[in-house]
TIDO-571651 format. One record per residue: residue in three letters; x, y, z of N, C-alpha, C, O in turn. Coordinates in steps of 0.05 Angstrom, whole numbers, plus 5000, padded with zeros to 4 digits. Atoms other than C-alpha are relative to their C-alpha. Example, Ala and Ser with C-alpha at 12.3 -4.5 7.8 and 13.67 -1.06 7.14 Angstrom:
TIDO-571651
ALA501849765000524649105156501850245000503950245013SER498449764999527349795143498550225014499550445018
***
This chain:
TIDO-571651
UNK499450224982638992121290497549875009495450005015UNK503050104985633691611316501549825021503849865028UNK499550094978633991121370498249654998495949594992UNK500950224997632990411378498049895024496249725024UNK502150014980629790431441500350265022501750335041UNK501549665000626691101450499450055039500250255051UNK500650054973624190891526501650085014501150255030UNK497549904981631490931554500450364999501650485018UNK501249684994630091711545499950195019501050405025UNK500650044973627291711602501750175017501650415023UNK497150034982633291681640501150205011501650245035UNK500449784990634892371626499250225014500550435015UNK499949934982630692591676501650005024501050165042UNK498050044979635792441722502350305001503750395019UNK498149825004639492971697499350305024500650385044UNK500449754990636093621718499849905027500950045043UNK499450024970635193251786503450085015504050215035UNK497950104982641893121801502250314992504450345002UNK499749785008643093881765499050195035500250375047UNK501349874969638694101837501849875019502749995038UNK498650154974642093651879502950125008504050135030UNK497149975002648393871865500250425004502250555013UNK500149644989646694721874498849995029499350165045UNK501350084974642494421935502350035018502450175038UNK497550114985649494171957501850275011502450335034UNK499349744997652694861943499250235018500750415027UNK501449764983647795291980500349865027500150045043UNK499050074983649394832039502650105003503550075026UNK496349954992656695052040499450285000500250425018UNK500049724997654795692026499850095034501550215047UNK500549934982651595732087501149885033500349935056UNK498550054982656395372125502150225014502850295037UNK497849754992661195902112500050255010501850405019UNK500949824982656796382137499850085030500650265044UNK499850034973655296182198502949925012502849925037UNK498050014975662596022227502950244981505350224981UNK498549885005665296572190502050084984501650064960UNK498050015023672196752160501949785006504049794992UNK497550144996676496192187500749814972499249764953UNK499450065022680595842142499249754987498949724962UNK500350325011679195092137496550084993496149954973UNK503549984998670895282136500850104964500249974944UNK500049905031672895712071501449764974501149754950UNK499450175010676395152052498049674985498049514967UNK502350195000670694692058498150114975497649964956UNK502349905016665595172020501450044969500050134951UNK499149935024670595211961500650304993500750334969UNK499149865002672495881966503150114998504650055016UNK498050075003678496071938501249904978503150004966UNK499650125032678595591876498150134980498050024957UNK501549875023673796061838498849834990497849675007UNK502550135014669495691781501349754988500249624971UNK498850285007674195111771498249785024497049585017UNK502350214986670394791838497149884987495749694993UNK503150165027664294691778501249874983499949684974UNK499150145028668594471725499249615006497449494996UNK500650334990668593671755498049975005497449735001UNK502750115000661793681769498150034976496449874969UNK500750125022659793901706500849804981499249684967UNK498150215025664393461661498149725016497549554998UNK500950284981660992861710496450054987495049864981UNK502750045003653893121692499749984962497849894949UNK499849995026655393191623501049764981500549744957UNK499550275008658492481615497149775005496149584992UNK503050184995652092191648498450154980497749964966UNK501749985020647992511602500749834971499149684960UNK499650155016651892231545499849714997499749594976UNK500350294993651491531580497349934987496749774970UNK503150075000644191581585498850014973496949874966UNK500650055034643691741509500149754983498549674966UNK498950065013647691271490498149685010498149474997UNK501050285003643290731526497450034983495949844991UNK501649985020638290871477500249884971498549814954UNK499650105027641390651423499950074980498649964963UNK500349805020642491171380501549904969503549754968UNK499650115024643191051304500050234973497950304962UNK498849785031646291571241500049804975500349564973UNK499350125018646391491178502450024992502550274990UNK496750105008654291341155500449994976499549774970UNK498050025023657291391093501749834999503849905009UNK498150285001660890701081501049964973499749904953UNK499450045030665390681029500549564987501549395002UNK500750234998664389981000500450004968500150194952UNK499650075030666089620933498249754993498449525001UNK502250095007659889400899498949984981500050164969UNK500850005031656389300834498149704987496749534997UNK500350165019654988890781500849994978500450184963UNK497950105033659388540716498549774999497649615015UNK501650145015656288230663502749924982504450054970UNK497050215017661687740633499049994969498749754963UNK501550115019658787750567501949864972503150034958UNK498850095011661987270521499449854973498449634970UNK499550135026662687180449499849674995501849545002UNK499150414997661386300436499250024963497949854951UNK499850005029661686490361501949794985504249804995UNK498250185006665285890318503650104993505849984992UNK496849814996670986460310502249895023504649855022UNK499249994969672186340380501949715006503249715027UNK499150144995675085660373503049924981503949704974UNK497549945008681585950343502649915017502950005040UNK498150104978687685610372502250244983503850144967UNK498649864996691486290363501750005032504050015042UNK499550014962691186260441499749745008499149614988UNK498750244989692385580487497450035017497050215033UNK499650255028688585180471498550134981499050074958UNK501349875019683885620439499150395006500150505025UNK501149774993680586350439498549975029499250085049UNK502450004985674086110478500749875032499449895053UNK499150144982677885720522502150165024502350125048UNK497449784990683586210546498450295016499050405037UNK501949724990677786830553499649855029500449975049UNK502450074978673586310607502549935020501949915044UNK498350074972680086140650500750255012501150275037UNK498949774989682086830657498050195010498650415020UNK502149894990675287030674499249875025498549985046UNK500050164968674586490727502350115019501650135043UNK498649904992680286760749499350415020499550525042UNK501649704994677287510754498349955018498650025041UNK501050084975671987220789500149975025498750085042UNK499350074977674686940841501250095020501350015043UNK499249774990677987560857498150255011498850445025UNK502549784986671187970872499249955027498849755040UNK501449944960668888190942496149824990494849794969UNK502350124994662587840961497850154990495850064979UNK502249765010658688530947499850014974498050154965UNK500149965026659888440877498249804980498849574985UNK502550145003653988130837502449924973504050094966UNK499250045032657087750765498749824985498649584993UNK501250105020653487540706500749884982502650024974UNK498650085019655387140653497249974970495149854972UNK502250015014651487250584502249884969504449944961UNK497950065025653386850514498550164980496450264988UNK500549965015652187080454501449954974503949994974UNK499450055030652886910374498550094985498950334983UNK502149845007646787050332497550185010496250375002UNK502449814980642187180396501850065020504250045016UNK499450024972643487320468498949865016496549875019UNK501250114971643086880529501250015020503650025021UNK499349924976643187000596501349715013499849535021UNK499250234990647186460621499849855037499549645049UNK499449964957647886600703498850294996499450464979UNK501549814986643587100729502950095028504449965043UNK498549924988647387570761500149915037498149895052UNK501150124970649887320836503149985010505149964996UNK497050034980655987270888499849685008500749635030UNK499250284995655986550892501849894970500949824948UNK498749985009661786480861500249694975500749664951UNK499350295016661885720843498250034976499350054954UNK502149975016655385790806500750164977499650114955UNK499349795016658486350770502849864976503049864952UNK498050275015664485860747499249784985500749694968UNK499950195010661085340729498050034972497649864955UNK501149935018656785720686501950104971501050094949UNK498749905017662686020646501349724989501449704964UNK498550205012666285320638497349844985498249654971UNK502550155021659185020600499950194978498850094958UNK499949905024660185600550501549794968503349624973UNK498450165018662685250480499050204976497150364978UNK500849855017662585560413497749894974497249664965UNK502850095019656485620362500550154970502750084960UNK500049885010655486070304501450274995503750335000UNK500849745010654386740279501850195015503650095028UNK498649804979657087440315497950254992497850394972UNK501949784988651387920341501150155027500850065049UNK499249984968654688390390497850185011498050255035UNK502149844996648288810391497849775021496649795042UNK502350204982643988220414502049945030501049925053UNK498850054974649988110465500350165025500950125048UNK499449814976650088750494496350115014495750255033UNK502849934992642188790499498449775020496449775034UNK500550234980641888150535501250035030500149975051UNK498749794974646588470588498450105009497650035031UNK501549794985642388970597497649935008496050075022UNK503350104982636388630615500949835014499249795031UNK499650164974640088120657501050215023501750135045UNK499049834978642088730697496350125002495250145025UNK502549884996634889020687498449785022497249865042UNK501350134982632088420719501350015028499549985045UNK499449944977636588530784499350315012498850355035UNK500449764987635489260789497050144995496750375003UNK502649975001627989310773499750244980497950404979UNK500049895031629489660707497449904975496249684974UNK502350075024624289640644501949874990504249914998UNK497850295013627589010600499150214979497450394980UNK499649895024629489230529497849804983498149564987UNK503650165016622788900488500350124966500050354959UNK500549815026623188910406502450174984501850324965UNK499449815002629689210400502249904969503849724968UNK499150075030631989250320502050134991503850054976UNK496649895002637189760321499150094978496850044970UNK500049895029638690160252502149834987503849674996UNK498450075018641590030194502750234996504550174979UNK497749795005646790630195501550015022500249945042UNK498950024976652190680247498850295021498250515013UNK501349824985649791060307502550294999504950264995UNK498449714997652891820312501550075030500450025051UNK499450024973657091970367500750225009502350265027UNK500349744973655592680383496949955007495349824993UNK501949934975649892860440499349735011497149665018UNK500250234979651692180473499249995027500750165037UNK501249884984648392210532502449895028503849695027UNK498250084980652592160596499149805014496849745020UNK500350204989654591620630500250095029502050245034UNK499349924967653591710714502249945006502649714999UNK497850044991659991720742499049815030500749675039UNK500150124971656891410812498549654992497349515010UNK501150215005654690740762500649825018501949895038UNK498750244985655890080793499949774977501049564983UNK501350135027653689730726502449984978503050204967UNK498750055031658589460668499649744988498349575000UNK500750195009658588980622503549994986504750174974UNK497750085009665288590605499549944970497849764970UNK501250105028664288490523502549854994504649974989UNK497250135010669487890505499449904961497949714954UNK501050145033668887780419502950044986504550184999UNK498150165012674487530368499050194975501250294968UNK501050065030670987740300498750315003498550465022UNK501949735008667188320265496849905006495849675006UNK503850074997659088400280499949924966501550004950UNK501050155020656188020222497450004993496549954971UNK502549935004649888170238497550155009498350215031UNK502149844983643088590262499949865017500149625018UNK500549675000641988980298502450165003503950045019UNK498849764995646489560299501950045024501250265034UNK498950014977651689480360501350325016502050355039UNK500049734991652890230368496550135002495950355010UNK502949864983644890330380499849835018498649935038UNK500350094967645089840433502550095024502350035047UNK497949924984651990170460498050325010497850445031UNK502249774984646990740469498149985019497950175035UNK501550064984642090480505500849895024499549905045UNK498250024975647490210551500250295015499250375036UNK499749704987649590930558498150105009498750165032UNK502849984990642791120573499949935028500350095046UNK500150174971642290660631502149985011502349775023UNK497249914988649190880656501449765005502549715027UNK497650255000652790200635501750014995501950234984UNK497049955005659090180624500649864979498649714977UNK498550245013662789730571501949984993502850114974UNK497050035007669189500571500549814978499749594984UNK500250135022670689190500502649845005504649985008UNK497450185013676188640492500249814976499349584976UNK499250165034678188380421502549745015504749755025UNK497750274998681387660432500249914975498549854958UNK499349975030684587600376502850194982503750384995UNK498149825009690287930327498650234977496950174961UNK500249775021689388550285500349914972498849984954UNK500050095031691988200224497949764994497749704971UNK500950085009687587740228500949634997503349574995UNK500250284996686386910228498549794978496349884973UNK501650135012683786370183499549765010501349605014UNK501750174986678885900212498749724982497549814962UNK501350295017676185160178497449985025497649885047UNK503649984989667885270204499249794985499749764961UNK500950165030664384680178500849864977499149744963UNK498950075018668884460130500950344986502350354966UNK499549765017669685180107501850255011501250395031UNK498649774991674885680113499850284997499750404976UNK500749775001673886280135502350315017503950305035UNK496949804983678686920160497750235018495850355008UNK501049864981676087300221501950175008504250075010UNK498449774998679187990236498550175023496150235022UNK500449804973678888410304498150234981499550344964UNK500949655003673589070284501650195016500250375026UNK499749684977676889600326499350214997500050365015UNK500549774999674390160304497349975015496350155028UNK502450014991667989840324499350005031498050135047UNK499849924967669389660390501150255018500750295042UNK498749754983672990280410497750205003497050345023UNK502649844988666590620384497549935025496050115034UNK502150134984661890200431501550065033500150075053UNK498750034970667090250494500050325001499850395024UNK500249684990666991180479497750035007497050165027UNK502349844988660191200475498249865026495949945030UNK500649944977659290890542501850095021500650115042UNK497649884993665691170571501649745012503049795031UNK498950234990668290430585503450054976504050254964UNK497350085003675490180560501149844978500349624984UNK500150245032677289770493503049905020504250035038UNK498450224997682189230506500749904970499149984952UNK498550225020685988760448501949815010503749925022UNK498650144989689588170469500949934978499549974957UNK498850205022694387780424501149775010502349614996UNK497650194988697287330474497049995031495250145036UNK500750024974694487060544500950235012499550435010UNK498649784976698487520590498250264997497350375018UNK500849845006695288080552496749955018495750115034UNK502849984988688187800575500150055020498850245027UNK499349964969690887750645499850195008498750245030UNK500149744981692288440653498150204997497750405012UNK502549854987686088690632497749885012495650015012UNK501850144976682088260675500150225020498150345029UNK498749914978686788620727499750335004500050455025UNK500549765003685189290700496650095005495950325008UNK503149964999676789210707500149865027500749645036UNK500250084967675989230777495750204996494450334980UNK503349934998668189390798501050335023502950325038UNK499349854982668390120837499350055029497949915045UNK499949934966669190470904497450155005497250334989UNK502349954998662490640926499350135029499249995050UNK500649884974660591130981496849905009495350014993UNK503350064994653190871007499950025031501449935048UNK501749924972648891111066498949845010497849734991UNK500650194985646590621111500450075036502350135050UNK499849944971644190701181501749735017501949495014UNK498550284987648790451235499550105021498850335022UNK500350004969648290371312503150185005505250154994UNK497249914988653390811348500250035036501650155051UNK500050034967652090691418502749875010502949925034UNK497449944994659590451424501550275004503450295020UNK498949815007661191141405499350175015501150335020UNK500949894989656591461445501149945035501750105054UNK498150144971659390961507501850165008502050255031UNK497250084989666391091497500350435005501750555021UNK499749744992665491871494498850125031500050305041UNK500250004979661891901560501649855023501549935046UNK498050174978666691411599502750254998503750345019UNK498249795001672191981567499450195013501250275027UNK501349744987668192551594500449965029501450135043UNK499950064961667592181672503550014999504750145016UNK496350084998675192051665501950295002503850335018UNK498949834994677392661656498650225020500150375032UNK500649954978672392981703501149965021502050135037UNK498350164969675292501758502750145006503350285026UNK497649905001681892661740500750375012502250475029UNK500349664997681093451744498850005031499150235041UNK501349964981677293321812502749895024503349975046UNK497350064982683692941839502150125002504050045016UNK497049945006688893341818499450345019500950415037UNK502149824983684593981848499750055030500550225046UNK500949974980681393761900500249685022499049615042UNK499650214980684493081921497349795007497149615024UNK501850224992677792731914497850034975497250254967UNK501950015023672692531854498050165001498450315020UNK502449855001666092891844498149935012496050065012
***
């Protein structure tokens, strides 16, 4: 416990005075009752008779002023506040896949309303990022609780190329590295073989960190999207994978050229175990909807000093109160 202002301290001297004053008072009666004897009202006077209940009201009274006098200090704990907080990284596929009118009006279009939507639903404490990606990664919105900013960055997404979900998910991670004073990922080439997914390293259960991954299509290209699902895990990110898109599969006119784009799932399911995040598949709107509804950011216990000098108040005003009380019911008069 510390104290906001240490000075009011002090005060406490008052205590052991009014601790003398008050046996001072006693040894007066004592010796009242001496000198005129055994009569009855004198014994009555000196408190004889009521045994050690005649202290109870005067301590409960010295023991409330002490708490008073603490409490004008301004005493301050640290608290445990449970609080919902974090950071989501929207990270979104703008691959030419993406401009599949399976969904209304399209893929790319249907993901960013229902993510504006998600948005708009986060507590203030919650930081959100929005990152695109196709052949590279870009950080689009730096992670942030100003919500509009956060909207208006997802509706300027449009679709481009290629499908790199390795560059998508490493761009995440350094737009989260730059908020949490993390080393940025520098150089990173990934393998050519799929990553292994025993001695994955655990993900912290007390993270605050995920990364939303929205993609339509198979990776297409380096680096390796299960060695950067590691390095998430590493850094105790989370990733929730969602395939927008059907399982059987779509054919697309890119360019003049047709092409058929097909959900991976085995891929995403591997990238969502080995950070212990969630795979998703949509085939339909509604489906997106409800896992929007399902990625909530978590419940977060955090320490933070707080003032309790209300607390300290209201327990000494309780303490005089029932002193009083006990002194009236007794002895017909307060302390």
């Amino acid at each position: 416990m510390s104290f906001a202002w240490t000075f009011m301290l002090w005060s406490l001297i008052l205590i052991p005075a009014l601790i003398l004053l008050y046996l001072r008072m006693q040894g007066r009666r004592a010796q009242i009752a001496l000198r005129y004897g055994n009569l009855g009202l004198v014994q009555q006077a000196s408190g004889r008779g009521v045994g050690v209940r005649r202290h109870i009201p005067a301590i409960l009274f010295l023991l409330g002023l002490t708490v008073l006098f603490v409490s004008l200090a301004r005493p301050q704990m640290v608290v445990g506040l449970p609080k919902v907080e974090g950071i989501i990284i929207l990270a979104f596929d703008v691959s030419g896949s993406m401009a599949a009118e399976d969904f209304t009006p399209n893929r790319l279009e249907a993901a960013k309303r229902l993510a504006v939507e998600f948005v708009e639903r986060q507590p203030s404490s919650v930081k959100v990022g929005v990152v695109a990606f196709s052949e590279s990664g870009l950080s689009v919105q730096l992670p942030s609780a100003d919500q509009s900013e956060i909207i208006a960055a997802i509706n300027r997404l449009r679709p481009q190329r290629g499908t790199s979900l390795a560059n998508g998910i490493v761009a995440s991670l350094n737009t989260i590295a730059n908020l949490t004073g993390q080393e940025p990922i520098v150089g990173f080439e990934g393998a050519d073989v799929p990553a292994p997914l025993n001695g994955i390293p655990e993900v912290s259960s007390d993270q605050s960190s995920a990364i939303v991954l929205l993609t339509d299509g198979e990776n297409n290209m380096n680096p390796n999207p299960l060695e950067a699902a590691l390095l998430a895990a590493e850094r105790g990110v989370r990733i929730h994978t969602i395939a927008v898109g059907s399982r059987e599969g779509v054919e697309l006119t890119v360019n003049g050229f047709t092409v058929f784009t097909k959900v991976d799932e085995a891929m995403l399911m591997q990238i969502s175990e080995i950070t212990q995040g969630t795979y998703y598949i949509a085939d339909a709107d509604d489906d997106l909807e409800e896992m929007y509804e399902s990625i909530e950011p978590r419940l977060k216990v955090q320490e933070e000093p707080q003032e309790v000098t209300a607390v300290f108040a209201g327990i000494s005003i309780l303490i005089l109160l029932v002193g009083g009380l006990l002194s009236l019911l007794w002895f017909s008069r307060v302390p």
